[in-house]
N, C-alpha and C positions, 0 to 999 in steps of 0.2 A: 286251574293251575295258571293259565293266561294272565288272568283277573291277578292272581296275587304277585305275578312279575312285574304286570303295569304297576299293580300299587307300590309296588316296593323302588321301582325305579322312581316313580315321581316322588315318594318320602325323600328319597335321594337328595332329586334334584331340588326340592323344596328347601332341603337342610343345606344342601350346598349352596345354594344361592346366599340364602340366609347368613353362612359364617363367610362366604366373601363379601359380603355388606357391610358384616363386622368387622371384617379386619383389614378393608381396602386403605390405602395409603391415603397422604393429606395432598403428595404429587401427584395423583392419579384423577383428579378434581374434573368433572365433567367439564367440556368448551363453554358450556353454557354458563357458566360463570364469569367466561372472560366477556360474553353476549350484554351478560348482567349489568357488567361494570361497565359497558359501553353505551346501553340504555341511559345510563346514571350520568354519564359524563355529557351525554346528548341534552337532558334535563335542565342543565347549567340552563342559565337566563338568555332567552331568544334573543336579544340583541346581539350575542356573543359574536355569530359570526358579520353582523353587519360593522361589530369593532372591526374587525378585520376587513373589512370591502373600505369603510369609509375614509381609510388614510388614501389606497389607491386612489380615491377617486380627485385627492387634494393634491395626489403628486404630481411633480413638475415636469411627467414625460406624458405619452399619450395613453388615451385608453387603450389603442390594440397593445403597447408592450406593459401594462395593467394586465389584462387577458395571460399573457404568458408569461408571467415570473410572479411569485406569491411574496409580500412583504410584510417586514413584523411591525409588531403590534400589540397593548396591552392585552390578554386572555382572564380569563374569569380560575379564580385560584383552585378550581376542582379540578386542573390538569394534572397535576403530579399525583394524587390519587387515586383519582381513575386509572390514570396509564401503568401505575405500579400494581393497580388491584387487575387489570389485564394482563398485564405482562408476567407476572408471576402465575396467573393460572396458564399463563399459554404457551410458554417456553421450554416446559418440560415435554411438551409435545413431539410428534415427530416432525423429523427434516420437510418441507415443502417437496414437492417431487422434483423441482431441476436443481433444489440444494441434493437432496436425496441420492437423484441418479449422479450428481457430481463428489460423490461422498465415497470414500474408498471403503470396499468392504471388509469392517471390520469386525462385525459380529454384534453391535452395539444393541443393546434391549432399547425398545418402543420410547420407553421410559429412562429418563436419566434422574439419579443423584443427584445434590445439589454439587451444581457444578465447584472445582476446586482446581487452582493455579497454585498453589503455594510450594509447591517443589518447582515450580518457572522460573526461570529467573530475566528479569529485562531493568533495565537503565530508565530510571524514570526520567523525564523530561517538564522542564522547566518552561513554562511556555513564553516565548517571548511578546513582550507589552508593544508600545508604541513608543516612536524613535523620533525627538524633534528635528526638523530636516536641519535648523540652524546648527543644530549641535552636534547631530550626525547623518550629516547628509549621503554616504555612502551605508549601503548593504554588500554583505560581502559573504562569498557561501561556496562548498564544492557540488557540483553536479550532485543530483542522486536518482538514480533510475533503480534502485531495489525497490521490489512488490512485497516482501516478505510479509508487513506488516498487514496486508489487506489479505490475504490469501489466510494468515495465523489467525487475524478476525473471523474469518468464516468460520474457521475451525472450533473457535471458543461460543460461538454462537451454535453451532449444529450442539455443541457440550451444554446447553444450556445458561451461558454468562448472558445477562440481561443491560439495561441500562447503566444501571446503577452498580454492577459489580464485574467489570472490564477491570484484570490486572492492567495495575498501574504501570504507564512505560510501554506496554503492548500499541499501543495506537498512534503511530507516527503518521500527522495527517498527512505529508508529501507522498508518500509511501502510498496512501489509498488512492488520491489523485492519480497517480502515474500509473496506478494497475490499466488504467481504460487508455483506450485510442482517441485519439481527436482527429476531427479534419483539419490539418495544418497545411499550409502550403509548404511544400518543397522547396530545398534550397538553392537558390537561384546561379548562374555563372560560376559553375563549377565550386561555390562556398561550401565550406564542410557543415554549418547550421543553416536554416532558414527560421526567422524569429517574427513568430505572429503578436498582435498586441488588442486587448480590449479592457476597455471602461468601462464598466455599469455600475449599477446601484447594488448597495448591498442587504440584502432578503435579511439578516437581524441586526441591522444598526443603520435606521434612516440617517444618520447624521453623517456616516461614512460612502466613499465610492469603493466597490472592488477590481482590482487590475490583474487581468489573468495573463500570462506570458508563456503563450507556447513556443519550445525550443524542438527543432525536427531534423534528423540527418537522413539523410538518402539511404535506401532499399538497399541490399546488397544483393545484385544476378544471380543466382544460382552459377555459372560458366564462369563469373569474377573471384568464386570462393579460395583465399589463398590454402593450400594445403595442411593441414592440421597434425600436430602431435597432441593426443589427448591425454593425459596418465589419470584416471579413475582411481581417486584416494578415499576409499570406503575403511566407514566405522562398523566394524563386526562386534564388537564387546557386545555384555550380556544385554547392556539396557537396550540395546538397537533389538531384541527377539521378538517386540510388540508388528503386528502384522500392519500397521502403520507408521512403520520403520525398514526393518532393512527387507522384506518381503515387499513392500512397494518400492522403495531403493532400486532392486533388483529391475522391476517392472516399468520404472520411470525409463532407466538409462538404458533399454532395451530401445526405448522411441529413435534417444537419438542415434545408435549406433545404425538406427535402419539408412539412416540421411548421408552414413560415412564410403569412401571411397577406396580405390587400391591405394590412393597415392599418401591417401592419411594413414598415421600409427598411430596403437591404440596399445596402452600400459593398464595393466591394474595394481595397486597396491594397496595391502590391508594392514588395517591396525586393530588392536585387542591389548591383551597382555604384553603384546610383542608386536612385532613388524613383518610382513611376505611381500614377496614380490611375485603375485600370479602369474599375469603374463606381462611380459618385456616386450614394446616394440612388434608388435602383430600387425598386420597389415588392417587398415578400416574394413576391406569385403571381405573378411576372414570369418564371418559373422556369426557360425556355428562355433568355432577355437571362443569368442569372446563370449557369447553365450552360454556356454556348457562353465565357461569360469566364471558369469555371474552366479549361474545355478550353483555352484557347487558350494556356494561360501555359505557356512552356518556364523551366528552368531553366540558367543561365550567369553566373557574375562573380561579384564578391565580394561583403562582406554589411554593407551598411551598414543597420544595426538603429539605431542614433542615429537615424537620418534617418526610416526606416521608421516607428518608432515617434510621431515628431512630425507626421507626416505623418496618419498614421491617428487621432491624439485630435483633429488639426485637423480633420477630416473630418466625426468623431462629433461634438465641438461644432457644425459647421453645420449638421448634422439631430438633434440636439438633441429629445425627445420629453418633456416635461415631466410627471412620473410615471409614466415609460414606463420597460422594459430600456435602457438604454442601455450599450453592452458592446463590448470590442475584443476580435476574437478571433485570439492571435498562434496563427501555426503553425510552427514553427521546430525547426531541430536543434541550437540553442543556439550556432552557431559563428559569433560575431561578430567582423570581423577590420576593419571599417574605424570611425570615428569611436570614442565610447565605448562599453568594448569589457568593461572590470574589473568587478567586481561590485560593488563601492564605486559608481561611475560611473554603471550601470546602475541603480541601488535609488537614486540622488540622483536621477536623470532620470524615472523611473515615480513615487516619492512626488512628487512637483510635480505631479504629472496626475492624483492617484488625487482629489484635490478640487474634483474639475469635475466630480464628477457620474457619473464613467463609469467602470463596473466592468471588469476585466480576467477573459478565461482564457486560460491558457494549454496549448497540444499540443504536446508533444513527439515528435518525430519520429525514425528512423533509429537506426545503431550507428554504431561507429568514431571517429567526430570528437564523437559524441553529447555536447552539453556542457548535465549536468543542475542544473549549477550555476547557469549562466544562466537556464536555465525557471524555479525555483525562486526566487530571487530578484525576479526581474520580477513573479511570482505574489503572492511574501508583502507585494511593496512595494508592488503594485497596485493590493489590493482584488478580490484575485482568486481562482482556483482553478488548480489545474493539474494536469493526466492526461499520459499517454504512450499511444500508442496505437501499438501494435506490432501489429495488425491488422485487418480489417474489421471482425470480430467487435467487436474491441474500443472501436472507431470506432460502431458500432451501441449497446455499452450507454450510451458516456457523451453521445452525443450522439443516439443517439435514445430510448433507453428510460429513461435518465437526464436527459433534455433539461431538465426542470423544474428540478433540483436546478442540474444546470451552471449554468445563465443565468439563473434569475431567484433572485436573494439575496432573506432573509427578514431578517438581522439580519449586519452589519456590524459590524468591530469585537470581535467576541468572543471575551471573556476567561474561565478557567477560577482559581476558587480553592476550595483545599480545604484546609479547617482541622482537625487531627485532635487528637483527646480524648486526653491524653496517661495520662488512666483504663484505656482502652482501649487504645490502640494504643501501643506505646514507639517506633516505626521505622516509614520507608515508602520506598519508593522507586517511581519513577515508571517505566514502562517506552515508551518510547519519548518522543516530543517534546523532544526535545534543542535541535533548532533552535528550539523555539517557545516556551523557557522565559523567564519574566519575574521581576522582584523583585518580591518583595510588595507595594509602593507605587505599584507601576505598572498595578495591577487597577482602582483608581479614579483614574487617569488620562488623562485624553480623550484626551491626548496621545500615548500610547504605543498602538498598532496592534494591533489582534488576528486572529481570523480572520474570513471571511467563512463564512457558513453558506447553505446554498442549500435551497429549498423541497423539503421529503422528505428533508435531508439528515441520517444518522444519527454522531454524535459517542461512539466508543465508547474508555471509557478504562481502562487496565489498570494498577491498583497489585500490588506485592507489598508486605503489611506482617505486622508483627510485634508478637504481642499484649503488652499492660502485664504484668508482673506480680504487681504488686503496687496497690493502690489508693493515694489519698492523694499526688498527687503536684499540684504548684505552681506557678503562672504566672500571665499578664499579660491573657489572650485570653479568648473564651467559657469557652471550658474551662479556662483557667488562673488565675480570679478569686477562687477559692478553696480550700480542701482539697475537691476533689471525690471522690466515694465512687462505685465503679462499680453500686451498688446507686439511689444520688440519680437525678434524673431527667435530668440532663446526663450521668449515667454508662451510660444504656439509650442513647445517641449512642456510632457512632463517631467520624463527622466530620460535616463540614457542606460541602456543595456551593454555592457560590456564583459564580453567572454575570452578568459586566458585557455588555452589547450594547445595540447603536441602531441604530434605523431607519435602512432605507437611504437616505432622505430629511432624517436629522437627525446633529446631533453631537455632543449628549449621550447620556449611556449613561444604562439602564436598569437596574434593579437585581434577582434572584431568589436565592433563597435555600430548598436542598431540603435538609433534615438526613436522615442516614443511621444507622438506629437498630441495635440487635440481632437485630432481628427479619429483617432483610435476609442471617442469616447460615443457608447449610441444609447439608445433608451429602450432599444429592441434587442436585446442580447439574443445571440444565437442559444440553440437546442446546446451547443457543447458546452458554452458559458454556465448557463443555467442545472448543467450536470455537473460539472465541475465545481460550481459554488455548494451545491448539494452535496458533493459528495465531502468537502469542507466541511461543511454544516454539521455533518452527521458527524466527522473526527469530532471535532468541537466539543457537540453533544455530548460523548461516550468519555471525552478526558474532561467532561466537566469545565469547561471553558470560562476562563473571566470576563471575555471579553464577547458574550453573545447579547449583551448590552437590554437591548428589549425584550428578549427573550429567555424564560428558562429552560432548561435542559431538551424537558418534556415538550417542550412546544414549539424548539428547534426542529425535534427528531419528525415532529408531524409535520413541521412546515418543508422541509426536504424532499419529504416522501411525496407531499400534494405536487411539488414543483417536478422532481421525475417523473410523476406519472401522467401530470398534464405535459407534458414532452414528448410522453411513448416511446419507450425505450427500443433501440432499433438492431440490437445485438443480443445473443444470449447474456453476455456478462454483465450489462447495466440491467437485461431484465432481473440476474439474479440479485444482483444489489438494492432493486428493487423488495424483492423478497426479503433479503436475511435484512433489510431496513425494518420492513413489516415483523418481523417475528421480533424483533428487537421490541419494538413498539407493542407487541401484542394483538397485532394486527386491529386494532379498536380504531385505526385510522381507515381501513379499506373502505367503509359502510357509507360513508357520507363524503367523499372527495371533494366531490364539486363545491359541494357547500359554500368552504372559507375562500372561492374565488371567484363566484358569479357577480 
């Protein structure tokens, strides 16, 4: 009897094996494929990597900053190949463990579909070229300290989005840049910024330098915190029932109430079909009363944000704290379907409110319907800021370990202008802020909106330019008043940094002004430089870039990763960038690092 159970079990398992062999999926492709295609790509012709060593060795800085920044260089054409035949077997895999453990739990199978955006919606972005300095020697731009767009990245990458199929508009390079920290010096004598400046060489276009401009405001004390009115404007409607909605919603703003005090109030107001006013006016250490009315909120109906939002600045002006936070904080998946709904509509309905006094942030929520156009919008018209938080973790940095920066603004309104020496510099081009560019007449005007900057918050900006060559060239500006001589003392200038901004309590702007000399140029870029151009690189990469000159797509995304990780990433968040760069790539880069820099 034994005998005929064993046999019958192993028929079993014999035949079961059998029809999962037959019928296993085309995404369920063993690793070893992506192994495969890495073998393959290694194959390419032995000189390959010495293409890559022997420009460093021609360049015009030393060998130790050779050693620490990796530069482009012709590659042998079996890059895009190979990295599409890894990446595709590899990306349907699961999360790495510290994307994984940063991943809100959502139920998600091992295995994903082919990933799919087309109910997203985003603003595509125009990338901007290079700027003659004779013909436009000013750059002109509002602050922007939103992450949303590097945090939404994560999220379309754990979904399985690859190189090559990043919704268009999703990847706002500035946006990635400013997720990280830098070491910037502090601002000095009591200044509201302190502005760091470097020169190096630029990793995909030898013929260009990159100039990186960190912008830093002061810590805010915990004992300096001005008193807060918060009103919590949550989206309940149906699409928010995704447990990557309004169930982390819930969970996120649970952080920051833990940070709140007796002397802060705390509002809730919901939107759906209709509008509530939860709780009015509660005291911040009330924490159980605000608690039990997170929990209580289910979501169902449509979403009337019109209403929601008039509701919620109603609220905040009757608790109203006179030099206090006063701040609306929307949480939403951007799908507004009843009242005004357009982005036109929406940026007329928030600027009428951003002059009462009450700053905005905005959370973006969810996938699928995710409309990041709406967040955005509401954010830049508000006087606001705006995150995406695609999971605890990431609900943790910006609202508790970033809490100061979020909600309490130091300077309103600000604007960025950079005037470059046309001694120096012939060309520039701005890499990122597309959305936040201005005309040059609109830097000293009250009128026109900038960004908001929040306490601790760090403004880091990434030019590519291209040097004069010749001296003696002629204009209207600082530097164009006369035959300037790159030798004169306007010629030791690159450019000049000039920042408008105003109190968050006033509505004239302020004026500074940081010149950026020669001396700001080195050939040993710091560890932050060299992350910073990387994490460029990579935007670059992913929007399909015109301008990555020597390089294609695929040979950016590797050259970024070798330069992070010959760096050593000294944080969790640049290690995991580290990562979700790797899964991007197909990990076909980890196996051979050193290779393309010894």
């Amino acid at each position: 009897m034994k005998k005929r159970i064993i046999s019958g079990l192993l028929a079993i398992t014999i035949t079961a094996a059998a029809l999962a062999g037959c019928g296993a999926k085309a995404d369920t492709a063993p690793a070893t494929d992506a192994s495969t295609a890495t073998e393959e790509y290694y194959e390419a012709p032995s000189d390959s990597a010495a293409e890559y060593a022997a420009p460093a060795a021609e360049a015009e800085y030393s060998d130790e900053a050779t050693d620490s920044f990796n530069y482009s260089s012709e590659v042998n054409g079996a890059a895009e190949q190979s990295l599409r035949a890894a990446s595709s077997a590899d990306v349907k895999g699961k999360a790495s463990t510290e994307s994984e453990a940063a991943w809100y739990d959502q139920g998600y199978d091992e295995y994903y579909n082919e990933p799919d955006a087309s109910g997203e919606t985003y603003d595509e972005i125009e990338e901007e070229g290079f700027n003659n300095v004779l013909r436009n020697p000013l750059s002109t731009f509002g602050a922007d300290v939103d992450t949303a767009s590097y945090s939404n990245m994560r999220r379309l990458v754990n979904e399985g989005f690859d190189l090559y199929n990043f919704p268009a508009g999703s990847i706002r390079a500035e946006e990635l840049i400013n997720y990280f920290k830098y070491d910037y010096d502090a601002p000095k004598n009591g200044d509201r910024f302190g502005v760091n400046a470097t020169v190096s060489e630029c990793p995909w276009n030898r013929n260009s330098k990159l100039m990186i401009l960190g912008v830093n405001t002061k810590e805010l004390k915990e004992s300096k915190r001005p008193d807060s009115n918060i009103v919590f404007l949550l989206d309940i409607s149906g699409s928010m029932k995704n447990r990557d909605k309004l169930p982390l919603l819930k969970d996120a703003l649970e952080i920051l109430v833990e940070d709140l005090g007796k002397n802060d109030r705390v509002s809730i107001v919901t939107y759906a079909s209709g509008t509530d006013v939860v709780l009015d006016g509660v005291r911040g250490n009330d924490q159980r009363k605000i608690l039990n009315a997170f929990d209580s909120l289910q979501a169902g109906g449509s979403t009337n944000g019109e209403g929601g939002i008039e509701l919620a600045y109603k609220i905040a002006e009757e608790n109203f704290i006179e030099g206090g936070n006063n701040r609306v904080i929307l949480g939403t998946d951007g799908d507004f379907n009843v009242g005004k709904c357009s982005g036109d509509e929406l940026k007329e309905l928030i600027s009428e409110k951003k002059d009462s006094g009450i700053f905005l942030s905005v959370l973006g929520f969810g996938m699928g319907n995710y409309n990041d156009v709406t967040a955005e919008t509401l954010a830049d018209a508000g006087n606001g800021n705006y995150s995406y938080i695609d999971s605890i973790t990431e609900a943790e940095k910006v609202l508790g370990e970033e809490m100061n920066s979020t909600l309490y603004t130091v300077a309103k309104d600000t604007k960025f202008q950079v005037e470059f020496n046309p001694a120096m510099v012939s060309s520039y081009r701005l890499i990122g802020y597309e959305n936040r560019a201005l005309n040059a007449e609109d830097f000293k005007d009250d009128t026109k909106d900038g960004g908001e900057v929040g306490a601790g918050h760090q403004v880091t900006v990434v030019y590519e330019i291209k040097l004069a060559e010749e001296d003696g060239e002629k204009g209207d500006l600082k530097y164009q008043d006369s035959v300037v001589s790159a030798k004169g003392k306007k010629g030791d200038e690159w450019c000049t940094l000039s920042i408008a901004y105003k109190d968050p309590d006033k509505d004239s702007s302020e004026y500074l002004e940081f010149p950026i000399g020669a001396d700001n140029y080195t050939t040993k870029p710091s560890d932050d430089f060299i992350f910073a151009t990387s994490v460029a690189e990579y935007a670059m990469a992913l929007n399909d870039s015109s301008y990555l000159k020597d390089l294609s797509r695929e040979e950016a995304l590797e050259q970024a990763i070798r330069n992070v990780k010959m760096i050593d990433p000294d944080d969790k968040y640049r290690e995991e960038f580290l990562e979700l760069m790797e899964r991007v790539a197909g990990n076909n880069v980890t196996t051979y690092g050193d290779a393309w820099y010894e």
